[in-house]
LUMLUMFI-364036 format. One line per field, with one value per residue (C-alpha): residue number from 0; residue in three letters; chain; x, y, z. Coordinates in steps of 0.5 Angstrom, whole numbers, plus 500, padded with zeros to 3 digits. Example, Ala and Ser with C-alpha at 12.3 -4.5 7.8 and 13.67 -1.06 7.14 Angstrom:
BEGIN
vovo	0:1
marpa	ALA:SER
lumlum	A:A
u	525:527
v	491:498
w	516:514
This chain:
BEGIN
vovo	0:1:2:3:4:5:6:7:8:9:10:11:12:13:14:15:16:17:18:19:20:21:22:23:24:25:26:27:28:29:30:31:32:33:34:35:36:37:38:39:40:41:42:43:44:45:46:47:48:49:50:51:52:53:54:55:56:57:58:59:60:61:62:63:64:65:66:67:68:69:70:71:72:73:74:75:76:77:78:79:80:81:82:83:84:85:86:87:88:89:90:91:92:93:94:95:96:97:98:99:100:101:102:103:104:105:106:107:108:109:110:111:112:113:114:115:116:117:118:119:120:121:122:123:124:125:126:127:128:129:130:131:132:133:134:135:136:137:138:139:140:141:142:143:144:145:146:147:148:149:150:151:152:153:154:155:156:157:158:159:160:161:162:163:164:165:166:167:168:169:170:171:172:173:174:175:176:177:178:179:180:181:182:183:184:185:186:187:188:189:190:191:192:193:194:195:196:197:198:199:200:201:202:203:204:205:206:207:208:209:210:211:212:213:214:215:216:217:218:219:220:221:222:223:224:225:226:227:228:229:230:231:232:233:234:235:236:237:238:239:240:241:242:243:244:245:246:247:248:249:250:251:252:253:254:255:256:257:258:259:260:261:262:263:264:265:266:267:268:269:270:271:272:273:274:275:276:277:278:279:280:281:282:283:284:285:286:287:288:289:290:291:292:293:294:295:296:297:298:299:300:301:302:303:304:305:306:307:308:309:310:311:312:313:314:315
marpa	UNK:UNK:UNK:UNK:UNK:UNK:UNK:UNK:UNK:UNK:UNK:UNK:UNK:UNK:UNK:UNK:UNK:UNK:UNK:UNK:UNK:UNK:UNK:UNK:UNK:UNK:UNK:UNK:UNK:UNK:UNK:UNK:UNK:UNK:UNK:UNK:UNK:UNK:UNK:UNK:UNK:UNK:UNK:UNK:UNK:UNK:UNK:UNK:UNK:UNK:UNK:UNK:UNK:UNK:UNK:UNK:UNK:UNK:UNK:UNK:UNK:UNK:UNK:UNK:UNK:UNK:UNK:UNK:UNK:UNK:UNK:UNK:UNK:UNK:UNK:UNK:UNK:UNK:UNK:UNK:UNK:UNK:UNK:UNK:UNK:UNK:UNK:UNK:UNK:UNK:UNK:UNK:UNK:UNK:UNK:UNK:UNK:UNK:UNK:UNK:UNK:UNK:UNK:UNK:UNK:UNK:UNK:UNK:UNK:UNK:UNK:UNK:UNK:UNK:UNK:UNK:UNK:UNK:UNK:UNK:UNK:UNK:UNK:UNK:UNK:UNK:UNK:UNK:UNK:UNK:UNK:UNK:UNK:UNK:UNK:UNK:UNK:UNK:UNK:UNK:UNK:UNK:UNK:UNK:UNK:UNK:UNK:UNK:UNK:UNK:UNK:UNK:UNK:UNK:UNK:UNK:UNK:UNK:UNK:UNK:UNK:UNK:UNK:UNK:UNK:UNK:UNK:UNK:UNK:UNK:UNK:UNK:UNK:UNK:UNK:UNK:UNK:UNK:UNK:UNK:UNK:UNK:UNK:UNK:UNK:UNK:UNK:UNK:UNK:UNK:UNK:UNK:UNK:UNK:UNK:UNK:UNK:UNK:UNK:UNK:UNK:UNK:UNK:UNK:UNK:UNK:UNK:UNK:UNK:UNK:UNK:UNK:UNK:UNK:UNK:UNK:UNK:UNK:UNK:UNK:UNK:UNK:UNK:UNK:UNK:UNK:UNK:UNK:UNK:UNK:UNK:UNK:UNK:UNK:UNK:UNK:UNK:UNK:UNK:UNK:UNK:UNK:UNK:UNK:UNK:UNK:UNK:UNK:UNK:UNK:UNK:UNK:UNK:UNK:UNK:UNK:UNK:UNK:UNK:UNK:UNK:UNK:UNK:UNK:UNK:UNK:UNK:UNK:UNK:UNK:UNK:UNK:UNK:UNK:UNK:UNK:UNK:UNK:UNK:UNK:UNK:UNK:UNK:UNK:UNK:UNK:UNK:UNK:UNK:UNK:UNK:UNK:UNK:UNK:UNK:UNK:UNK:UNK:UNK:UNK:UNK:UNK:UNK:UNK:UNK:UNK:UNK:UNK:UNK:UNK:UNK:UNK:UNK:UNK:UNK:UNK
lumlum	A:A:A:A:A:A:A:A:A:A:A:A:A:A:A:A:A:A:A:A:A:A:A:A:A:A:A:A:A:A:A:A:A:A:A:A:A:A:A:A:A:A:A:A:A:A:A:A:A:A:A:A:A:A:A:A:A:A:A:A:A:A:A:A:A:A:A:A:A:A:A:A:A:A:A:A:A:A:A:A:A:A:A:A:A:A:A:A:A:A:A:A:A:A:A:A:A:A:A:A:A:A:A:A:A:A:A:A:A:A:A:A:A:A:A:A:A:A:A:A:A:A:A:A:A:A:A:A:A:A:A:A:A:A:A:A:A:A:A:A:A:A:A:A:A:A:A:A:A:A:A:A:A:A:A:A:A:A:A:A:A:A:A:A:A:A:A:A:A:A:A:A:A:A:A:A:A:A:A:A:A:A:A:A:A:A:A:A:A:A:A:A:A:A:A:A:A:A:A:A:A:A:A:A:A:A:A:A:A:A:A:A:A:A:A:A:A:A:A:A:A:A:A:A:A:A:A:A:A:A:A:A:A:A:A:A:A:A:A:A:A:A:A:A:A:A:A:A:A:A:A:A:A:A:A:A:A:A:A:A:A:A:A:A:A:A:A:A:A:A:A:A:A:A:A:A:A:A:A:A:A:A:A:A:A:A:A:A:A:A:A:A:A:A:A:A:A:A:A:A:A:A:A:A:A:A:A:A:A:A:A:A:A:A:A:A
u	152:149:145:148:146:152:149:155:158:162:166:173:171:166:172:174:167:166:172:170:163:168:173:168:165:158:156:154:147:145:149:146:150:148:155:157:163:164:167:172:165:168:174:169:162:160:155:152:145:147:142:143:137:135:127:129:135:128:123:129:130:123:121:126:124:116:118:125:126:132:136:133:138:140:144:146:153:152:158:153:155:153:147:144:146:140:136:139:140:131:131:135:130:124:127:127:136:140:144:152:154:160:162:159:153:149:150:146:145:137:137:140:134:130:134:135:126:126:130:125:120:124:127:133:139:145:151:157:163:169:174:180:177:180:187:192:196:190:187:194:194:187:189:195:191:186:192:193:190:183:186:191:190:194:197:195:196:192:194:191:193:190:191:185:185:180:176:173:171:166:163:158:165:165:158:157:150:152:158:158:165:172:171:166:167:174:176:170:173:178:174:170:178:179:173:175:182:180:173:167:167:168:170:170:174:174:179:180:174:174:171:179:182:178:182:181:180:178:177:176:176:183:187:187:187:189:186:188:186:186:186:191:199:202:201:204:211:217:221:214:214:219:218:212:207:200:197:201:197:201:198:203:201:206:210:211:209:204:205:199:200:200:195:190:188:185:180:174:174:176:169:165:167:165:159:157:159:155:159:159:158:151:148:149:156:157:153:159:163:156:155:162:162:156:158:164:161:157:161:164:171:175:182:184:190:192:191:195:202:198:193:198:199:192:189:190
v	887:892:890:895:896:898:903:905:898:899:905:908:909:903:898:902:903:895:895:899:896:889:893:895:888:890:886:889:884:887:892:896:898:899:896:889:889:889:882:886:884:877:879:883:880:874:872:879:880:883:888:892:894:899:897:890:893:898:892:887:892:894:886:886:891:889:882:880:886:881:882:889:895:899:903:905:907:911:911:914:919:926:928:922:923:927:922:915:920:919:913:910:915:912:904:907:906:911:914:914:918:920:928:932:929:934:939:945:948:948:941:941:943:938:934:935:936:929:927:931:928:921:920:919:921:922:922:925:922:928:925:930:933:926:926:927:933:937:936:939:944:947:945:950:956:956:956:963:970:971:976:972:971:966:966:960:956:950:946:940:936:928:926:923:921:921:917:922:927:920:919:923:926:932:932:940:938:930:932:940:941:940:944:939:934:934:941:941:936:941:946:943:942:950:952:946:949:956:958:962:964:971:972:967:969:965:967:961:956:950:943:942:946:951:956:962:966:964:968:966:968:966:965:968:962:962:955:951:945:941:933:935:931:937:941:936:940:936:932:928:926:924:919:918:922:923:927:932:935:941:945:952:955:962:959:952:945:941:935:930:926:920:918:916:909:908:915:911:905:911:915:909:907:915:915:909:910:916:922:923:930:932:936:942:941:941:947:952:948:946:953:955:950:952:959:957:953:960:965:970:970:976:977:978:981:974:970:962:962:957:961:964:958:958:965:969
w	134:129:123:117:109:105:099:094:095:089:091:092:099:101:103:108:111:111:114:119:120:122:126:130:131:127:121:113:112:105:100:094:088:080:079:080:081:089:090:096:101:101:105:110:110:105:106:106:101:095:090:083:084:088:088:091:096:099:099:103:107:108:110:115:119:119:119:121:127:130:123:122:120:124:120:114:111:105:100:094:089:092:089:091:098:101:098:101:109:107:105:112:116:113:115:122:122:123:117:117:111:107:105:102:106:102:096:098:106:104:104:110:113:110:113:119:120:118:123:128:124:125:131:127:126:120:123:118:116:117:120:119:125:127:126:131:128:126:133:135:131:133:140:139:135:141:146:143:143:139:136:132:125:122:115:111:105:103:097:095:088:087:080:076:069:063:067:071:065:063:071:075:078:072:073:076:079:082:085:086:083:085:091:093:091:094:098:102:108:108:108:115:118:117:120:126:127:125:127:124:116:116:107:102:094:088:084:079:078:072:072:074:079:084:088:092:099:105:112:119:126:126:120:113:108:101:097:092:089:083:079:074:075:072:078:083:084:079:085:087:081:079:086:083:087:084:091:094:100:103:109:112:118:119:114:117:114:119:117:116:110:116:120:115:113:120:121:118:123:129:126:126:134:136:132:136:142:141:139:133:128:127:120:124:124:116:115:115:109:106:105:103:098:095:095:091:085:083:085:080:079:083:082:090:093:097:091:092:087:083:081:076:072:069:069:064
């Protein structure tokens, strides 16, 4: 059994990684978090130490190691906001435990580097959190694009819609510098999987970028992409609305739907048991959406001859 520490407790995402820690037969000994309000860890892990303050989280951590092996941390499963992420991979490195961090696992390709020197500095490791590499319809996907002749080049269009409401504008989500914009901070998984499926990043358009919608022009080894991404409810078409949808995600290949709305709620638990079993995605594999995102957050704004139908509705 592996001894882990939560950072991020409070978070959207940290039930499904105490999830996954418990479905892998592992314990969560200590979490992190400068809110409160994390009484979900009683479902998973009660009698885990709790810490609002990140000083007395590093010296718990700290004691275990030097004083406590048996209970020391072994790993870390980072549920922080973005920009924090470099900085909690260190601090996993530093107390001699493995990092498993969630996506962007850094905002910039630089940080990246330093990262990866610590881990040769270290001896050890960030694993990385990309789980649509995971999903059985997109591993059939790409097993089916690479079945096919390298020169082919797919037509693609990626939507992506998940309302969010006045809330976010007052978080550090909206913050560009903490959560790298939209394209970051809910694009760049997709970004990985088209890299996944398609192979390398040939040409990268932004042609509408605001604190709310992002969208643009990607080229790969083996398909042309047109990308739209947003967190406004107008934008998630009449009838899923009317059923009461706030996210619609919609991948075309060739003018076919591939249909992975399903298939979602167990990829955590299926990326801890990769990661622990000893395969898992390193840094290096992040580089490609890594760079792209960071790309498209200073980009100047084109208008391309392959632009996505939404686009439309906001340029002027």
């Amino acid at each position: 059994m592996k001894n882990f520490a939560l950072i991020g407790a409070a978070g959207y995402i940290a039930p499904r990684h105490m999830a996954a820690v418990k479905q892998t037969e592992n314990r969560i000994t200590v979490a992190y978090d400068v809110n409160d309000s994390v009484g979900i860890i009683d479902s998973h892990f009660p009698d885990a130490r709790f810490f609002t303050e990140f000083e007395r989280f590093d010296r718990h951590v700290y004691n275990l190691l030097r004083t406590d092996r048996a209970n020391a941390i072994d790993y870390v499963s980072i549920c922080s906001p973005n920009y924090l992420h470099d900085a909690h991979c260190r601090l996993a490195m530093r107390s001699e435990a493995d990092a498993i961090c969630e996506k962007p696992i850094v905002l910039n390709p630089w940080n990246l580097d330093g990262l990866i020197e610590m881990e040769q500095a270290t001896g050890r490791r960030v694993h990385t959190i990309l789980q649509l590499r995971l999903h059985p319809a997109i591993v059939a996907l790409r097993e089916r694009v690479h079945n096919k002749s390298q020169g082919n080049k797919h037509e693609v269009d990626l939507t992506y819609i998940t309302a969010r409401g006045h809330w976010y504008t007052q978080s550090w989500k909206s913050d560009l510098a903490k959560s790298g914009g939209i394209a970051t901070n809910i694009g760049i998984h997709f970004f990985d999987m088209l890299y996944y499926v398609f192979g390398a990043l040939q040409s990268n358009e932004v042609h509408y970028h605001d604190s709310r919608h992002a969208a643009g022009y990607l080229e790969f080894e083996r398909a042309r992409v047109r990308w739209f991404m947003s967190i406004d409810l107008e934008d998630v078409p009449v009838a899923a609305r009317e059923r009461g949808q706030s996210t619609w995600r919609s991948i075309t290949v060739d003018g076919e739907e591939i249909e992975f709305s399903g298939g979602f709620t167990d990829l955590h638990t299926r990326s801890y048991q990769e990661i622990l079993a000893g395969n898992s995605f390193d840094l290096e594999t992040n580089r490609t959406a890594v760079e792209a995102a960071a790309y498209i957050r200073t980009a100047t704004i084109t208008a391309g001859s392959a632009m996505h139908p939404f686009v439309d509705r906001y340029r002027r």
